[in-house]
N, C-alpha and C positions, 0 to 999 in steps of 0.2 A: 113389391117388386122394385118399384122405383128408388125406395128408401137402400135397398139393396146393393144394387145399382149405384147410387149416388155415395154411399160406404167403399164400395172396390175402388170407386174413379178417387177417392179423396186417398184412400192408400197406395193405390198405384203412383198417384201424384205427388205425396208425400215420398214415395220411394225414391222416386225421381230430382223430386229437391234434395233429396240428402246427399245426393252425388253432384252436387251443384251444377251452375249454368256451365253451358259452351264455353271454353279458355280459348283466350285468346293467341296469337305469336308474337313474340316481340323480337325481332332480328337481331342478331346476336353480330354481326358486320364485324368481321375482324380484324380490318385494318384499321378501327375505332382503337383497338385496344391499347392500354398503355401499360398493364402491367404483365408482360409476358415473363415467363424463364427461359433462361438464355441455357441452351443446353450444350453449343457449339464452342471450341477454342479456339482463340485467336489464331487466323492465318488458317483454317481449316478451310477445305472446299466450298462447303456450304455453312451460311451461319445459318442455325434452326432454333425456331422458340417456340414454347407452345404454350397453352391457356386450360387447364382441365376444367368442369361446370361451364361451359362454356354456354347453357342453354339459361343457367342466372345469370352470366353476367349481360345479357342480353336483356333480362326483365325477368319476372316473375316465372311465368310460364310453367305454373304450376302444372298442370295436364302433364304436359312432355317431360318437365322432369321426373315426374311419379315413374310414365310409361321407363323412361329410360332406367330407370333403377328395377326396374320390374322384369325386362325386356334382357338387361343385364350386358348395356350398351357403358362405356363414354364420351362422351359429343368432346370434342378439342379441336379449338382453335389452333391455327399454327402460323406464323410466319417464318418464309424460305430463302436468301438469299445466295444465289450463284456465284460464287467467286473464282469459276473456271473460266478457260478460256473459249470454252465450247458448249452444245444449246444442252441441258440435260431434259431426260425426258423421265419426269417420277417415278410412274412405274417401272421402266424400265431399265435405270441409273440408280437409282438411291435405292437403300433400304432401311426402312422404321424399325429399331429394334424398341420393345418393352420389356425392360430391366433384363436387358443383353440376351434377349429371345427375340428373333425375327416376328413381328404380327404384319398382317393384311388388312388394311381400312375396307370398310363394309361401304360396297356401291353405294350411292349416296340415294338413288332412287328407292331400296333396300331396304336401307336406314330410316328415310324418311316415312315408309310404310309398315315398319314398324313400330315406330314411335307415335303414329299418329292416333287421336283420340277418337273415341265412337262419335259416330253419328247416328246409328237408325236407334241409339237405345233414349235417345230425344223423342221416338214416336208415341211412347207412356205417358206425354205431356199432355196426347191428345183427348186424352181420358177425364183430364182437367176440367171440373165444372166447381162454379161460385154461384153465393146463391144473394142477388140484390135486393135490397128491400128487405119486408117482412117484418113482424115484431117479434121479441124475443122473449122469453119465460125463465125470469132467474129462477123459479122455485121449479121446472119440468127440466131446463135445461135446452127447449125446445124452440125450432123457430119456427113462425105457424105464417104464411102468405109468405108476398115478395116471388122474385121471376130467379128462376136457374139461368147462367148465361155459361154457356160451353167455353172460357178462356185457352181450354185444353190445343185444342188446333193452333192459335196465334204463339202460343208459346213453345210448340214442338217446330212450325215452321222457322222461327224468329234463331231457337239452338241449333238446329240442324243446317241454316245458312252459314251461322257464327263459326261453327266447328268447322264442316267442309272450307271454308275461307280460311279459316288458320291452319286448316293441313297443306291447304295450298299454297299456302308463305309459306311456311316451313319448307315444301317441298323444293320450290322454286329457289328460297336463299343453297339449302344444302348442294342443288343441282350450279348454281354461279359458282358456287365456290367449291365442288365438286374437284379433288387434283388427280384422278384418274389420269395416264397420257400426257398429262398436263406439260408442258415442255418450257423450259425456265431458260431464257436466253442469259448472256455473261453478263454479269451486275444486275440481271433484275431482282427484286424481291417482287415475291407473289404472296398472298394470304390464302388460305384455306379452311374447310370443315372436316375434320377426319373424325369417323366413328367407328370406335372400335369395339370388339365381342370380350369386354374384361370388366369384369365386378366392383376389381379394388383401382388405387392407383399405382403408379413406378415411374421411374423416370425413364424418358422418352431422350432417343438419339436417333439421328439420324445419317447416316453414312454411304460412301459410292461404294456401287457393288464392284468389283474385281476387274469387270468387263468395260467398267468406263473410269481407269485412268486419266481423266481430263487435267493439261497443266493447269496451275493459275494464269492467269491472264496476264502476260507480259507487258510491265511498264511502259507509256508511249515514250520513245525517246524523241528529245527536243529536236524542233527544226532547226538545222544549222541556217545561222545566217550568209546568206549568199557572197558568195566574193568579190572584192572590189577588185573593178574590172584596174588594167594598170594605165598608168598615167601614158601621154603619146609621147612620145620621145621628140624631142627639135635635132635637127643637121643644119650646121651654119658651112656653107660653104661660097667659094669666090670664083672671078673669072677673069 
C-alpha cells in the first residue's frame, strides 16, 4: 500500500513539474518604452502610439503570454498626447479604432483576471515525497532503507505564494495604468495598458468622437513691452 502510495505521489508530482514552477511578472512600465509606432499625423489632435507584446517587452513572462494567446487578448502599450485646447476624457472623447472598426479596451481589472495563472493547481505539489538515504540495487533497481521526507507541502506553499504575487503585480500595474475615464489635460502625454479581445494584429488609430471638437491650443502671444512713459516737458517763462 505504501509502495502504492509513494508511485501516485511521484506522478502526481511529475505531473506538476512538467507545467513548471510559478512565473513570475515582470512590468511592462510604458513610459520605459522607446520604440513605439507613431500612428498620429502631424498637427493632429492627439498624437497616439502604441507598442503590441507588450507583456515581452516587459520580460519573459511566460505564464501571461501563453494565457493571453489562449484567452485570445492583446496587451498594448500606448502613449497619448493632447494637443487640444481643452481637458479630453478617453472614454468619453476619443475613439480606438482596429483596422478602421471601432474596438472597446477590456476593464483592466477583467483583463487582468483573465490572464492570470493558476494557483490552487500548485496543491499537487503536496503529494511530493523524496526518499533520503538508503542503498540502492543496480541489478533490482531497488532502493531498500533511508527515511521518506514529504518535500511535497514546501513546494506547493513556496508556488502558490510566487503565483498569487505575480497576479497581483500584474493586477496592480494594468490597474495604474488603467485609461478608463482617464482625462488627458492640454499638452499632457499620459501612457497606458489597453487590452483588447482580438487574436491577430492591425494598425491602431485613435481619433475625437464628433461630440468633442476641441480647438488646438492657441499659440501664447508675446507680452508686449510696456510703454515708455513720455518725457516731462520744461516752460521757461519770465517776469
Amino acid at each position: 500500500m505504501q509502495k502504492l502510495f509513494t508511485r501516485f505521489a511521484a506522478v502526481a508530482s511529475a505531473t506538476v513539474l512538467l507545467s513548471s514552477c510559478a512565473g513570475s511578472y515582470s512590468a511592462i512600465r510604458p513610459e520605459r518604452i522607446s520604440s513605439y509606432q507613431a500612428s498620429s499625423v502631424t498637427g493632429a489632435p492627439v498624437d497616439f502610439s502604441y507598442r503590441y507584446s507588450a507583456l515581452l517587452n516587459g520580460g519573459s513572462n511566460k505564464k501571461y503570454v501563453k494565457k493571453e494567446r489562449k484567452q485570445g487578448y492583446q496587451v498594448v502599450a500606448v502613449q497619448i498626447k493632447n494637443n487640444t485646447g481643452g481637458d479630453l476624457n478617453f472614454s468619453r472623447d476619443l475613439e480606438l479604432t482596429f483596422s478602421d472598426r471601432p474596438v472597446m479596451p477590456v476593464p483592466s481589472l477583467q483583463a487582468a483576471n483573465d490572464l492570470k495563472q493558476g494557483v490552487a493547481i500548485y496543491l499537487l505539489y503536496v503529494l511530493g515525497i523524496g526518499q533520503i538515504g538508503g542503498t540502492y540495487d543496480p541489478n533490482t533497481g531497488a532502493t531498500t532503507g533511508g527515511t521518506l521526507f514529504p518535500w511535497g507541502p514546501f513546494a506547493a506553499a513556496g508556488n502558490m505564494i510566487g503565483a498569487s504575487s505575480a497576479n497581483k503585480n500584474m493586477r496592480n500595474e494594468f490597474t495604474k495604468y488603467d485609461l478608463t475615464n482617464k482625462v488627458i489635460h492640454p499638452g499632457e502625454t499620459v501612457y497606458g495598458i489597453v487590452a483588447l479581445r482580438e487574436t491577430g494584429v492591425a494598425p491602431l488609430k485613435l481619433t475625437l468622437r464628433n461630440s468633442a471638437a476641441v480647438a488646438p491650443a492657441p499659440a501664447q502671444a508675446p507680452t508686449p513691452a510696456p510703454a515708455a512713459s513720455p518725457a516731462p516737458s520744461t516752460t521757461s517763462g519770465g517776469r
